[in-house]
Backbone as JSON Lines, residues from 0, in Angstrom:
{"i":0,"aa":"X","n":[-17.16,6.03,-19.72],"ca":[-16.67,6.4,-18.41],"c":[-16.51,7.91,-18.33]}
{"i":1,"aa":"X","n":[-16.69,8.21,-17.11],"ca":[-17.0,9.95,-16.86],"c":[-15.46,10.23,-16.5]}
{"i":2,"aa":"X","n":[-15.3,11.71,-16.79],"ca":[-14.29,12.23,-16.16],"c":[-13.63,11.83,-14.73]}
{"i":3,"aa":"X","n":[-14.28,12.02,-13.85],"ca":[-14.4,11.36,-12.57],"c":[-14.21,10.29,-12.32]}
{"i":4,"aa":"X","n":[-14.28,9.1,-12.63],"ca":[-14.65,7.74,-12.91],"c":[-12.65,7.49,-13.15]}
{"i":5,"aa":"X","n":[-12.52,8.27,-14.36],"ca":[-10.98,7.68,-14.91],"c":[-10.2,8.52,-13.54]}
{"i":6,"aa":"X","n":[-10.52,9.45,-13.01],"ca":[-9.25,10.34,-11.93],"c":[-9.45,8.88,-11.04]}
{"i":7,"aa":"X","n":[-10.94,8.61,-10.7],"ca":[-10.66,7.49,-9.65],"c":[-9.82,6.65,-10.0]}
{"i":8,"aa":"X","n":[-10.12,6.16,-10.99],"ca":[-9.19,5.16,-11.43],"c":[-7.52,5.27,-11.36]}
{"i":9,"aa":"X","n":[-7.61,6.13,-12.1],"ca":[-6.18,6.43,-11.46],"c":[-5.71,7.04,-10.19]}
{"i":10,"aa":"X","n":[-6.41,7.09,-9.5],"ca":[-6.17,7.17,-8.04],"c":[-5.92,6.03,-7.62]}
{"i":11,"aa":"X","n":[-6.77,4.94,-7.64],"ca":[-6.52,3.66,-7.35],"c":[-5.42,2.87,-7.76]}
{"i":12,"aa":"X","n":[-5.23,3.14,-9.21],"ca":[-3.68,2.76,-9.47],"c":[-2.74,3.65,-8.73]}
{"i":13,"aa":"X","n":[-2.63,4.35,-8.83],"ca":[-1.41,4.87,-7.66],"c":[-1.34,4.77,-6.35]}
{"i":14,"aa":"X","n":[-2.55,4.68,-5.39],"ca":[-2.3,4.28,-4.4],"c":[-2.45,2.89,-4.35]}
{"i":15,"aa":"X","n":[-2.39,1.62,-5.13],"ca":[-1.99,0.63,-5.42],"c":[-0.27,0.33,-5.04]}
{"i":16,"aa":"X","n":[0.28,0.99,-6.12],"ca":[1.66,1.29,-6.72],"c":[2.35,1.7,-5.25]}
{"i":17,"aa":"X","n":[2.16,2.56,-5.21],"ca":[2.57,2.52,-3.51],"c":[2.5,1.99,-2.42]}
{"i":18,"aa":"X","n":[1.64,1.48,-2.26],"ca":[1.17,0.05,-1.25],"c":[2.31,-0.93,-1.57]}
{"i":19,"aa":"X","n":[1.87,-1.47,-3.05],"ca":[3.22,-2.23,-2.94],"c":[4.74,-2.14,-3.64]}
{"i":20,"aa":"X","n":[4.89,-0.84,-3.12],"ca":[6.51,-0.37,-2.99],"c":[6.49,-0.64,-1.52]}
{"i":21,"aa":"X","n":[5.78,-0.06,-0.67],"ca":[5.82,0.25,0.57],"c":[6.28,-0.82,1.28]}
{"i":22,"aa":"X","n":[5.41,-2.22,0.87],"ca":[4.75,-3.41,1.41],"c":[6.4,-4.21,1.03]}
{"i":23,"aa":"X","n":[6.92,-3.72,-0.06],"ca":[8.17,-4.98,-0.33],"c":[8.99,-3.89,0.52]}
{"i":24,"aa":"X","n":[9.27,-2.68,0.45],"ca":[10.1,-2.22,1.12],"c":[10.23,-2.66,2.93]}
{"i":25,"aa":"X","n":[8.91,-2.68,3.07],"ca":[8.53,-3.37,4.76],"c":[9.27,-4.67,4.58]}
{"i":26,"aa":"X","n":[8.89,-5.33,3.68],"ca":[9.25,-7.05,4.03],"c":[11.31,-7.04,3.89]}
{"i":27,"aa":"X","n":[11.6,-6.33,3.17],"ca":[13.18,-5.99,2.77],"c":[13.82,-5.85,4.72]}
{"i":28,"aa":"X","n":[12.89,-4.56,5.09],"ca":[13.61,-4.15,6.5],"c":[13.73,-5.13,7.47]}
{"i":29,"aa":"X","n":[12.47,-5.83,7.38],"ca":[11.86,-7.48,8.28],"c":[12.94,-7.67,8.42]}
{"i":30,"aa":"X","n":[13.47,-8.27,6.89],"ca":[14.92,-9.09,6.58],"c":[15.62,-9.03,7.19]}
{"i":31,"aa":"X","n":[16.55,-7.61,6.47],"ca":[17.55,-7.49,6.84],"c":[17.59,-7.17,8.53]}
{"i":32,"aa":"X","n":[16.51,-6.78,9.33],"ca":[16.52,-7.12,11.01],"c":[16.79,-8.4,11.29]}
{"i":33,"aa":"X","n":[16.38,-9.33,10.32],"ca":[16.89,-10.78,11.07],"c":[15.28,-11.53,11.04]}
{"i":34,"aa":"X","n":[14.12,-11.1,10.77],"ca":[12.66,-11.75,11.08],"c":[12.86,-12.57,9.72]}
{"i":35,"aa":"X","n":[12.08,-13.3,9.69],"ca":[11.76,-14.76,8.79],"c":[10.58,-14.6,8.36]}
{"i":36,"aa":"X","n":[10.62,-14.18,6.83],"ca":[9.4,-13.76,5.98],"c":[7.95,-14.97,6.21]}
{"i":37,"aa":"X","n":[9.04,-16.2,6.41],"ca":[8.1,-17.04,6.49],"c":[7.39,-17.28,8.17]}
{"i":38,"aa":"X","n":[7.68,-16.68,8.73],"ca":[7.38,-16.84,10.48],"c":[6.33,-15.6,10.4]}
{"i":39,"aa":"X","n":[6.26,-14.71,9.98],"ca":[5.66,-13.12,10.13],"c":[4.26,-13.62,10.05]}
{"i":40,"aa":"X","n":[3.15,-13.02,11.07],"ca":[2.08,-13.31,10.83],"c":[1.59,-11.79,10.99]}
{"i":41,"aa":"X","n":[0.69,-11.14,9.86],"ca":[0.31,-9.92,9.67],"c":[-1.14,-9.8,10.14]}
{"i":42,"aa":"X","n":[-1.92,-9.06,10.61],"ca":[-3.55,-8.79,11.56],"c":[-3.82,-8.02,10.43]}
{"i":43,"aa":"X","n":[-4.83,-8.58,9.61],"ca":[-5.35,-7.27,8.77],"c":[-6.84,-7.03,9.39]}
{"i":44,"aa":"X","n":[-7.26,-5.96,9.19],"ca":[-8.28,-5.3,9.93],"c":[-9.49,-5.75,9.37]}
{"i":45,"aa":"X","n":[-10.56,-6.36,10.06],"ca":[-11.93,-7.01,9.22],"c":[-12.62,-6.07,8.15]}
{"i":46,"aa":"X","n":[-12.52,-4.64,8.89],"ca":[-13.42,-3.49,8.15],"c":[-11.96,-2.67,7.66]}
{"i":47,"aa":"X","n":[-12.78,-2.35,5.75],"ca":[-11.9,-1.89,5.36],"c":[-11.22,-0.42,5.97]}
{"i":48,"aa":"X","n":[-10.06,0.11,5.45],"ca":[-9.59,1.62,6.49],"c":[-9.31,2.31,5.28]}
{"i":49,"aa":"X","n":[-9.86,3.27,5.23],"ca":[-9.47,4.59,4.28],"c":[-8.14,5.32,4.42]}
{"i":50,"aa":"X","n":[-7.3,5.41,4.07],"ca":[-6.5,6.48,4.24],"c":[-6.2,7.42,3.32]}
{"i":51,"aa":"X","n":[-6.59,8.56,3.82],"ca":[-6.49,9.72,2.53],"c":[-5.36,10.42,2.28]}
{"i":52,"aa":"X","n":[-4.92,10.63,1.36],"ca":[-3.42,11.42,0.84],"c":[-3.57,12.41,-0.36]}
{"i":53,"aa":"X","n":[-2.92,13.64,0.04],"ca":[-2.54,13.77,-1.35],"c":[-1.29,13.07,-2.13]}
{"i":54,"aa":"X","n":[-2.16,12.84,-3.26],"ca":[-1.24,12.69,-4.79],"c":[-0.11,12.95,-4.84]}
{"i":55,"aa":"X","n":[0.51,14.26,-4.09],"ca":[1.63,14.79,-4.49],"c":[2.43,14.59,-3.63]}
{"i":56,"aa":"X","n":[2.57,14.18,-2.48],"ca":[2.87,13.44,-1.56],"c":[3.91,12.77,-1.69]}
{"i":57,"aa":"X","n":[5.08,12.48,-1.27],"ca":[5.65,11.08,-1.34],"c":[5.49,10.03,-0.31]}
{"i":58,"aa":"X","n":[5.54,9.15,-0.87],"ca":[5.25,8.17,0.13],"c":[6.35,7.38,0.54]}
């Protein structure tokens, strides 16, 4: 594997890692508003969506 290859990689793990901090932190707020984890119906988009960040970023 190339230099390049492993940054991706670990790009992908981190914006992983954050997705799902993000994603339980979303479902936590649902909650505690009162919505029913089990009632929530989420639209995910057919075509995938890029979103670009820097790294250093917090999310």
């Amino acid at each position: 594997m190339g230099k390049n290859q492993d940054e991706i990689f670990s790009w992908l793990e981190d914006s992983i890692l954050a997705l799902e901090h993000g994603f339980t932190d979303f479902l936590e707020q649902m909650e505690r508003a009162g919505w029913d984890q089990n009632q929530i119906i989420l639209k995910v988009p057919k075509e995938p969506v890029l979103v670009l960040q820097h790294l250093d970023q917090e999310v």
